[in-house]
N, C-alpha and C positions, 0 to 999 in steps of 0.2 A: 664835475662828474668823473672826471680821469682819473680823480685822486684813489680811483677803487680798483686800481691797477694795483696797487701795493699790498691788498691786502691777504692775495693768496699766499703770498711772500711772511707779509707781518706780522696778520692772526698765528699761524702756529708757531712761531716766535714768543709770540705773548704767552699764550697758552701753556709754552712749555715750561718760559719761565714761572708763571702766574704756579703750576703743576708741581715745579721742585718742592713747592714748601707743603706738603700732600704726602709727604714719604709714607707717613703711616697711615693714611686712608688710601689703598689702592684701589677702592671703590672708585672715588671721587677722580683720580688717575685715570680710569680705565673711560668712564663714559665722558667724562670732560673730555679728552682726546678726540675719542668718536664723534661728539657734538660738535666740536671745533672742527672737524673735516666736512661734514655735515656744512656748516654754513659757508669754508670754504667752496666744496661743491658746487652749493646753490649762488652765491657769486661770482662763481669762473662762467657757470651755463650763461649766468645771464652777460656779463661780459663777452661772451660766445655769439651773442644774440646780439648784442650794439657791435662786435665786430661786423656784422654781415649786413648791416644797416649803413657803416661808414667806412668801412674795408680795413682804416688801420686807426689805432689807437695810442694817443703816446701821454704822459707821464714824466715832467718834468719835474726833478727832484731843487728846491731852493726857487724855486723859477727860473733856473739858468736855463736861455737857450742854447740847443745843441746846434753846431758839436762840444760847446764848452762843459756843459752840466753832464749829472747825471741822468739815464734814461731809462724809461719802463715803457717798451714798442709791442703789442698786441694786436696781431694779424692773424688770422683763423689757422695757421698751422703751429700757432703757442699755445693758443686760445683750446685745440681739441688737445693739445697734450698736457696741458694744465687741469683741463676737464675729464679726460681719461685719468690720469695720475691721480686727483682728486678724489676719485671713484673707485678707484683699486684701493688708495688708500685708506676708506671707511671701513674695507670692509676684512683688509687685513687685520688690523686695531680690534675689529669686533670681533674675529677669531682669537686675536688676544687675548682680549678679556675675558672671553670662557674658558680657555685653555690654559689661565691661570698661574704665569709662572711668576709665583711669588719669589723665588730668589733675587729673578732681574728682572722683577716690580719695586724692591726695596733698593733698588740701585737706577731708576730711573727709566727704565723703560720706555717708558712713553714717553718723557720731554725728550728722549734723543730721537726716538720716531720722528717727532713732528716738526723738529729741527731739521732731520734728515728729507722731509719734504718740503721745508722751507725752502731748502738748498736748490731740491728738484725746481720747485715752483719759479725761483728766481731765475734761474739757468735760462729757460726757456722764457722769461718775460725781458731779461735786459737787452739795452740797445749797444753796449760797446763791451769790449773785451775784457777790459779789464776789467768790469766786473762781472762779465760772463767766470774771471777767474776767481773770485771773491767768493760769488756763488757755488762754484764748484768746489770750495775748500771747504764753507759752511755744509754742503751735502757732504764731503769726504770724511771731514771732523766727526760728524757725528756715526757717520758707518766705522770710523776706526774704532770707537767706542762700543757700536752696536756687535760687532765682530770681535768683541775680545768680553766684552758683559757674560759674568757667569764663572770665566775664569777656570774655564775647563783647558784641555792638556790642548785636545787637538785646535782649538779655538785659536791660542794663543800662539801655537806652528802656525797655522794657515793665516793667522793676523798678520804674522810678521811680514811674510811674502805681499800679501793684501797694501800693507802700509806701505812697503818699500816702491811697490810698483807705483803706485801712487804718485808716492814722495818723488819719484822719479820724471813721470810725466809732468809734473806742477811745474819741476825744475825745468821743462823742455818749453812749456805753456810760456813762464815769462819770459824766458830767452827768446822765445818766438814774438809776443807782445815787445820787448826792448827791438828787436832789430825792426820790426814794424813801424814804430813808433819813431827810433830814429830817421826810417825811411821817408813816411809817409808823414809825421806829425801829429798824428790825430790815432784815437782808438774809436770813435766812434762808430759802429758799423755802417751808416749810411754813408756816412764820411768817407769811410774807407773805401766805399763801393765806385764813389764819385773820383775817387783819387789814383786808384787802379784803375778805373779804366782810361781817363784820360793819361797815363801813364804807359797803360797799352798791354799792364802786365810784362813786362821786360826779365828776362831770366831772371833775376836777384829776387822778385817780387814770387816767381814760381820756386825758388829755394826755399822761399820762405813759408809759403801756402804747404808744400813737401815736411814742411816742419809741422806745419800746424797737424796736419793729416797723421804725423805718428803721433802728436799727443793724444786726438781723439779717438786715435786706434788703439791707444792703450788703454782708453777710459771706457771706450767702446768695448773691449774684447776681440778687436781684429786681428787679425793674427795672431798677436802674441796674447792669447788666452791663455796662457799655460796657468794662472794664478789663479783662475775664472772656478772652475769646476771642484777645488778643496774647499776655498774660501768658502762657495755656496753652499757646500756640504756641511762647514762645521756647522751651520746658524741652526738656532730654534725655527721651528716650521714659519710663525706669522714675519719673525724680523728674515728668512730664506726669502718669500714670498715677496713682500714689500722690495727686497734688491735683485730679485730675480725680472720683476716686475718695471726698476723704474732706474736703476745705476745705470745699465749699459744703456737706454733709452737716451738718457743726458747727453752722452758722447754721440750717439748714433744723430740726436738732434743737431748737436755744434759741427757738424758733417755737412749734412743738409745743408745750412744754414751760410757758411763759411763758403763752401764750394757749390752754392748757389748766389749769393750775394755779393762774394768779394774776388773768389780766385776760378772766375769760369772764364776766361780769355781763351788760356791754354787745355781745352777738354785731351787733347791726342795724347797729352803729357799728365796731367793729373786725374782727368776721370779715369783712364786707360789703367794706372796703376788702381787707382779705388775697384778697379772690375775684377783683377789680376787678384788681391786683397781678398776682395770675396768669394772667390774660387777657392783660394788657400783656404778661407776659413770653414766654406764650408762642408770640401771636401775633408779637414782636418774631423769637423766637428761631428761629421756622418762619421767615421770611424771611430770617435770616442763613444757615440749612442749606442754604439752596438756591439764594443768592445768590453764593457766594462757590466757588472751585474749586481751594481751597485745602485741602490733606486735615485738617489740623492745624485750619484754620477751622470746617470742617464739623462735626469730633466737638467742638469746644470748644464751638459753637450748640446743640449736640443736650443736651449740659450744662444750657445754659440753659433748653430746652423742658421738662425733663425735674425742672426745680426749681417752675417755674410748676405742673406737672403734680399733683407729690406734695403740692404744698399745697391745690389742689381739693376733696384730702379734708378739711384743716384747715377752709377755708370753710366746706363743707359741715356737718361739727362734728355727725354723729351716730358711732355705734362703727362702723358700717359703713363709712365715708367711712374713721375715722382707720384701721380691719382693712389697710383696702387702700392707704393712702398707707405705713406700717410696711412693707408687705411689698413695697412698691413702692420703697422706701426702701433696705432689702435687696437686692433688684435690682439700685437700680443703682450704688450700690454698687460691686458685683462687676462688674457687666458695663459700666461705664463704666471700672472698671482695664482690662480687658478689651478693649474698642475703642481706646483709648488707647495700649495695646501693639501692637494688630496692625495701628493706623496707622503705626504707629516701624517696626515691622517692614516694612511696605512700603516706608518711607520708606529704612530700610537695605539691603533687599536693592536696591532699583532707582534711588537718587539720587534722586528724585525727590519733589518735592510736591505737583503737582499734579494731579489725575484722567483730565487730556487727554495728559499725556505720557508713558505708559505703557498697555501691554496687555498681554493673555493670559499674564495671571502664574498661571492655574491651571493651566498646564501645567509650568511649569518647578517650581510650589509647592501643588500640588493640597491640602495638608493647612491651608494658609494660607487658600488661598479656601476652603476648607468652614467653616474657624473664621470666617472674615468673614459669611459667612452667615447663620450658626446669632447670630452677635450681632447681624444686621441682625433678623432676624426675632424676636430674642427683644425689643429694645429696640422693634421695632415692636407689639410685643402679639400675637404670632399664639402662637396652643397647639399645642404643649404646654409653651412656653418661662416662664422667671418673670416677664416684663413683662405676660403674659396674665392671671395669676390679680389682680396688684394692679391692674391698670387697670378689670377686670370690677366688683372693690369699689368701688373708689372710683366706676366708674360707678354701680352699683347705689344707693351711699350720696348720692349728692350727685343721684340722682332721688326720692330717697325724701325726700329735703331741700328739691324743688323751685326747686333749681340749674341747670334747663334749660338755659339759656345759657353758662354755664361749662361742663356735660358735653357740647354742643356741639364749644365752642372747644377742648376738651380731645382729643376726639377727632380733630378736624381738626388739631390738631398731630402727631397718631399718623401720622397719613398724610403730613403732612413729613416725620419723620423717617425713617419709611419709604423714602418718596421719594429722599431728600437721601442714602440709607445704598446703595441701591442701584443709584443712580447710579454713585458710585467701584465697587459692583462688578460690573457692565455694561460699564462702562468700562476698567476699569484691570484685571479678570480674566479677563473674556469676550475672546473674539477673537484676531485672530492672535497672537502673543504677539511683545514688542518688544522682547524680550532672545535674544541669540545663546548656545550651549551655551558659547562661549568666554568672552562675556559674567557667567554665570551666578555669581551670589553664594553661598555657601555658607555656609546658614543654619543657627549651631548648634544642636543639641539642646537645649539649657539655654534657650536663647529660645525655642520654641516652646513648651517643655513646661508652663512657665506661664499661656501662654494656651488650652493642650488643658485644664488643670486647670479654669480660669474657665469654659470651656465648659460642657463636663461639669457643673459646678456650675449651671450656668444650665437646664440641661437637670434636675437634678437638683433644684432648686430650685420649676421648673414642674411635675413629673412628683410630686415629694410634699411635694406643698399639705398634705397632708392629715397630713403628717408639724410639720410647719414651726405650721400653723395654731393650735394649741393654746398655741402660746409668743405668737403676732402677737397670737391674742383676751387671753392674759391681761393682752399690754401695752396695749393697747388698753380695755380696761374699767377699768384704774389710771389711764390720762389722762383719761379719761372720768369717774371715783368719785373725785375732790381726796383727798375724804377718806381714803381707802385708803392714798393717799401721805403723807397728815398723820401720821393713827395710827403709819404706820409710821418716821416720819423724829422725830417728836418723843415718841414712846410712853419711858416708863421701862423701860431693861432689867433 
């Protein structure tokens, strides 16, 4: 039955290759993709559901047992990001496909998509490192492509940048994997879990974890986001969405993960900086939202804020703190595909990109400014929305932690974004309206209705907490209990 671990990973693998030989049906491209996330989808939920019936789930690749083999470990805090990602996924795809862009349809489109979620899916399902890095290169591989498709000017500036940091961190990843490996022996993460602590974590072992933390802060957008906010800007709206959505997510995960399972001996020394980290960033990131009046800029800062944000809870490092960065995690997720899309969409119905050159777009597109809204107000944290209930934990967690200063900064980022979000829609919805009826775009169904869905979802997401909650604590009490994840990753079946 385990073997069904593989195949959120597999299927769009298949698919995409199966897709290449399709160049000239882009029909067949467009909803074959969709469908394949689709049955992705519906076997993450249910693997979601046998998570929470046997807590963990492993995947032994050849039959080798681990630590020797390779591993696929599914414990409900993979399990809702495979099923979030999932789900974002469908519905970016299905913006695609009405929005039509034949240029880079005839250049492959969609198989790098779903390669590019391949990569996601794997990421968060493997048991050791190194192919935690395997994975990350098959997601990277396919964004370097996806961020240069099309072969526009600014594209292939901000690719460069894009690749290079990359290339740079990959280079820091295995240098961190080789001195691990010479240390410890083993890549395994259960292994490693086992092997740090009866080691005690010893300075060398906290250089090394110090290591690991800038690769994922690069992958993440921690601090050194400088590459973060053009890159996002060049993409086409559904392929913007999709990495606005689920790139930094990756890194933000191998955070979690890493500095819950392997290197939490020393919190005074490594969470301390992870807190320090997210101050920077998201003090950084609140003065890019509101500095710049560039729509594309804005939601790509608000990215950034919103990474510094959900690691607060990590800092903080009690269950309460990680309840709400998980479910905040979740969020946004969804509602940064979400804002992403209904930027493009502004951006396609009016030409334009900036917040001063356009108004009173609720009148000619009343369902568009209400969706602009409900995402301003849910990524600002007001309830009944889902950025309410994770920012409420992770505040609660990280006072009970005596975090003062970070759930400070944390919150006065809330209020940037805020800010920064309702600004473009004051501006660019409110007011006389700066398009003629002759003027008027006509925005298809098929684009909208992706972003009514994310709505809804956001709204649905806020409204049952209490549905949702029971999946977020039991992931949260596995990062929290190493051991839980031990037993379950290296147990005899």
């Amino acid at each position: 039955m385990n073997n069904i671990l593989v195949f959120p990973m597999v299927l769009p693998i298949i698919a995409g290759v199966i897709l290449l030989f399709f160049r000239s049906k882009p029909a067949i491209q467009r909803w074959g993709s969709i469908l394949t996330m689709i049955a992705v989808f519906a076997i993450s939920l249910w693997i979601l559901f046998q998570v929470m019936d046997q807590t963990i789930l492993r995947l032994n690749f050849g039959e080798w047992a681990p630590p020797f083999g390779i591993t696929f470990v599914a414990d409900a805090f993979a399990m809702l990001l495979v099923t979030s990602s999932s789900l974002v996924s469908i519905l970016c795809l299905l913006y695609a496909a009405f929005a039509k862009d034949e240029k880079r349809e005839k250049f492959f489109l969609y198989p790098f998509l779903l390669l590019l979620v391949a990569g996601v899916n794997g990421s968060f399902l493997t048991g050791d490192l190194f192919n935690l890095f395997v994975c990350f290169e098959v997601m990277l591989l396919a964004s370097y492509v996806l961020m240069t498709l099309g072969g526009e000017k600014r594209q292939l500036t901000e690719g460069i940048k894009y690749i290079l940091i990359n290339i740079l961190s990959s280079w820091f990843f295995l240098l961190g994997i080789a001195y691990l490996y010479g240390s410890l022996g083993t890549l395994n993460m259960a292994h490693l879990s086992q092997r740090i602590a009866e080691a005690g974590q010893p300075p060398l072992l906290t250089t090394i974890s110090i290591l690991f933390l800038v690769v994922f802060s690069l992958k993440a957008g921690l601090v050194l986001y400088f590459w973060l906010p053009g890159s996002y800007s060049a993409l086409p709206t559904a392929v913007s969405a999709l990495f606005a959505a689920l790139l930094t997510k990756v890194g933000v995960y191998a955070l979690f993960r890493v500095f819950t399972l392997l290197f939490y001996h020393e919190p005074s020394i490594t969470h301390t900086i992870i807190g320090l980290m997210a101050i920077i960033t998201m003090a950084g990131g609140s003065i890019g939202a509101i500095a710049y009046t560039d729509l594309r800029k804005i939601a790509a800062y608000n990215v950034i804020i919103a990474i510094g944000f959900i690691l607060v809870g990590l800092a903080a490092n009690n269950e309460a703190a990680i309840q709400g960065s998980i479910y905040y995690l979740m969020h946004d997720i969804l509602v940064k595909g979400l804002l992403f899309l209904i930027i493009g969409t502004v951006i396609y119905v009016t030409g334009k990109t900036k917040l001063d050159q356009a108004s009173g777009l609720i009148t000619s597109y009343p369902l568009l400014g209400w969706l602009f809204l409900i995402t301003t107000l849910s990524l600002g944290g007001i309830p009944p929305f889902s950025g309410f209930a994770g920012k409420l934990l992770i505040g609660q967690g990280a006072l009970e932690a005596g975090e003062y200063v970070i759930v400070a900064a944390a919150f006065l980022s809330s209020l940037f974004v805020l800010y920064s979000l309702l600004r473009i829609f004051l501006n660019m919805f409110w007011g006389e309206t700066s398009i003629s009826q002759k003027n008027r775009v006509i925005l298809p169904k098929g684009m909208i209705a992706p972003c009514l869905i994310l709505a809804l979802l956001t709204v649905g997401l806020g409204l049952g907490m209490g549905v949702v909650s029971p999946f977020v604590a039991e992931a949260a009490h596995v990062l929290m209990n190493p051991e839980i994840y031990i037993e379950g990753a290296l147990k005899d079946e």
